[in-house]
C-alpha positions in Angstrom: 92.7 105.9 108.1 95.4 103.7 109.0 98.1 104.7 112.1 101.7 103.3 111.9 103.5 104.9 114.7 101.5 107.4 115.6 101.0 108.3 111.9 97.8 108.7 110.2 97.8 107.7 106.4 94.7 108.3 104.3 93.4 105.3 102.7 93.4 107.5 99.2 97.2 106.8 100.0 96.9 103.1 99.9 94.4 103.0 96.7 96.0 106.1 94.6 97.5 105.3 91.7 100.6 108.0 90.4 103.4 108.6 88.7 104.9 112.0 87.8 104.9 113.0 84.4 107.4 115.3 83.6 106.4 115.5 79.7 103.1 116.6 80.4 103.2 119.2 83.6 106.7 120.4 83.4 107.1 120.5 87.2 104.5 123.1 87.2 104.1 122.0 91.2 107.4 124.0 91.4 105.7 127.1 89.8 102.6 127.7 90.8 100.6 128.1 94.1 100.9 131.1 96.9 103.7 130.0 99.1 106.8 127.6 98.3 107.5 124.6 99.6 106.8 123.8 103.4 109.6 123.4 105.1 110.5 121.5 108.6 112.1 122.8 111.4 115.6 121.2 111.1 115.5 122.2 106.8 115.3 125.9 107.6 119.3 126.1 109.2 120.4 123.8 106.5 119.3 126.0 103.9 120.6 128.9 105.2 123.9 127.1 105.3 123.9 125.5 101.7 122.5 128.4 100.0 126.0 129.9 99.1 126.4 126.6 97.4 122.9 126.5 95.6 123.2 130.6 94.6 124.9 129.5 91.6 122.4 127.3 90.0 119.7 129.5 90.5 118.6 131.8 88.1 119.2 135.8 88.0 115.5 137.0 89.2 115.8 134.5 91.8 119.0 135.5 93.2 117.7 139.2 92.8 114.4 138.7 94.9 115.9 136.5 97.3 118.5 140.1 98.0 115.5 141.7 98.5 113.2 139.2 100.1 115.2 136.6 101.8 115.0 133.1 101.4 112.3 131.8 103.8 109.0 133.0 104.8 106.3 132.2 107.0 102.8 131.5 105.2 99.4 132.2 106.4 99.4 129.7 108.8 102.7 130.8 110.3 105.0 128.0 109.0 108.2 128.2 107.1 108.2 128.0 103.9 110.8 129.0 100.6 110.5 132.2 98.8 108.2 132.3 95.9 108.9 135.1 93.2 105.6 137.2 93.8 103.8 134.3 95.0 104.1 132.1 92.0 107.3 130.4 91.1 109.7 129.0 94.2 113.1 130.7 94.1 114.9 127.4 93.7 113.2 126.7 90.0 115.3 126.6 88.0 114.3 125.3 84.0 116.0 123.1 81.9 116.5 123.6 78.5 113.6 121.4 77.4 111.3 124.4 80.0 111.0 122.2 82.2 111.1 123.1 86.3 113.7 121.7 88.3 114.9 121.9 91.7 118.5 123.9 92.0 118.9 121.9 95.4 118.3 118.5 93.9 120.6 119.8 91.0 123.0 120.8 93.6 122.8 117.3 95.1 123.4 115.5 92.0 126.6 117.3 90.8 127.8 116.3 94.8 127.9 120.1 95.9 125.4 119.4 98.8 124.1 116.5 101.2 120.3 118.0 101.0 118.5 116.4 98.2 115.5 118.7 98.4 112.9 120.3 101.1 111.0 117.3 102.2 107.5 118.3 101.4 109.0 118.7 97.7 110.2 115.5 97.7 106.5 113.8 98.8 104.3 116.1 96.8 101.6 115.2 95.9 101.7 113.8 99.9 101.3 116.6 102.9 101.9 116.1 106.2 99.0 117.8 108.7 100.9 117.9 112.6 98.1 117.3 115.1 100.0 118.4 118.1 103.5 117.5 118.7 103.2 113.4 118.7 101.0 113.1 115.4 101.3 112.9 112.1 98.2 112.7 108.9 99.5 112.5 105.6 97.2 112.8 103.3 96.8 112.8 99.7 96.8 116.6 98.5 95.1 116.8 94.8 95.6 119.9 92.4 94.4 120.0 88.6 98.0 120.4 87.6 98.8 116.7 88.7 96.4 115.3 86.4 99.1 113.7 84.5 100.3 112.2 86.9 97.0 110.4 88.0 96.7 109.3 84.2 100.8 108.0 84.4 100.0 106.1 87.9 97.1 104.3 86.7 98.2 102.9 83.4 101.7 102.3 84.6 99.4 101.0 88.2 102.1 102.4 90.6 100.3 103.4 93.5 101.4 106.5 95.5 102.8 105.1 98.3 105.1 102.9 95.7 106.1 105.7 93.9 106.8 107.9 97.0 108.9 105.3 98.5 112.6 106.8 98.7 110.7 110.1 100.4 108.9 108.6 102.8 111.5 105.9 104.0 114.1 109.6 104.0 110.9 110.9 106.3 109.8 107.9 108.4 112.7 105.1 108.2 112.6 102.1 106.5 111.0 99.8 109.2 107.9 102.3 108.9 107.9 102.2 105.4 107.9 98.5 104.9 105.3 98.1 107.8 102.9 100.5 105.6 103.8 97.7 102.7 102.4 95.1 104.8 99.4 96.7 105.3 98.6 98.5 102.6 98.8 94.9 101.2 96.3 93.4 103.8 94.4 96.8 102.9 94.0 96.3 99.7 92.5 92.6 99.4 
């Protein structure tokens, strides 16, 4: 492990290689699982604010269970997370016409309605972020079978994670802590 700021990072961060591939898995991180996206304490309000301006781009069995169900929930582990529609697809899929998944915030953020690009966690998949305590952080690299594409993209394309992840973790830890990783994971990787 390596600690910037009171931030552990798993190595498999560092030597990773990945690169989303959208051809291949369709966003199927956005469809499958038990609970949505984790979401952090100061992302819950702003949801609730922006939603108005999101209902529209969602689609009609979303808007539908979110009447019923709300918007957030709290998963096993009794942290906030988005809706899922019967425990599978998040309420804020949305597909394009090619079927592919995509996020009605970050659609939303595009077309200038809204300031939130997306829920954080959804922004550094396939990254989590474990909280040990209240002053530490572990981010480490989560792997599911449906990024397998991604793993094959990274390595012939030989982006490592922490390169392609770069916007969400300088939005998450600043620039200064993101270029510091840099340095490291350069010294690291020798």
């Amino acid at each position: 492990m390596l600690v910037i700021e009171n931030i552990f990072i798993s190595q498999e961060i560092l030597k990773s290689y990945f690169t989303c591939d959208l051809a291949k898995c369709k966003g199927a991180c956005c469809v499958e699982g038990d609970f949505g996206a984790p979401l952090e304490k100061h992302e819950i309000n702003k949801i609730l604010e922006i939603y108005p301006k999101v209902l529209p781009y969602l689609q009609e069995k979303a808007k539908k269970y979110v009447e019923q169900y709300g918007i957030i929930v709290k998963d096993i582990d009794g942290e906030y997370c988005t809706q899922t529609i019967k425990g599978a697809e998040c309420v804020f899929a949305v597909y394009n016409p090619m079927g592919y998944t995509q996020c009605a915030f970050e659609l939303a953020y595009q077309d200038g309605i809204i300031d939130f690009q997306k829920p954080l966690s959804c922004h550094l998949y396939p990254i989590r972020i474990k909280k040990n305590g209240s002053n530490f952080e572990t981010l480490i690299y989560h792997k599911w079978s449906i990024c397998k594409p991604g793993c094959v993209n990274g390595q012939s394309l030989k982006i490592p994670l922490y390169k392609f992840l770069k916007q969400a973790l300088i939005r998450k830890y600043g620039e200064k802590w993101y270029n510091a990783l840099e340095k490291k994971a350069k010294k690291y990787l020798l």
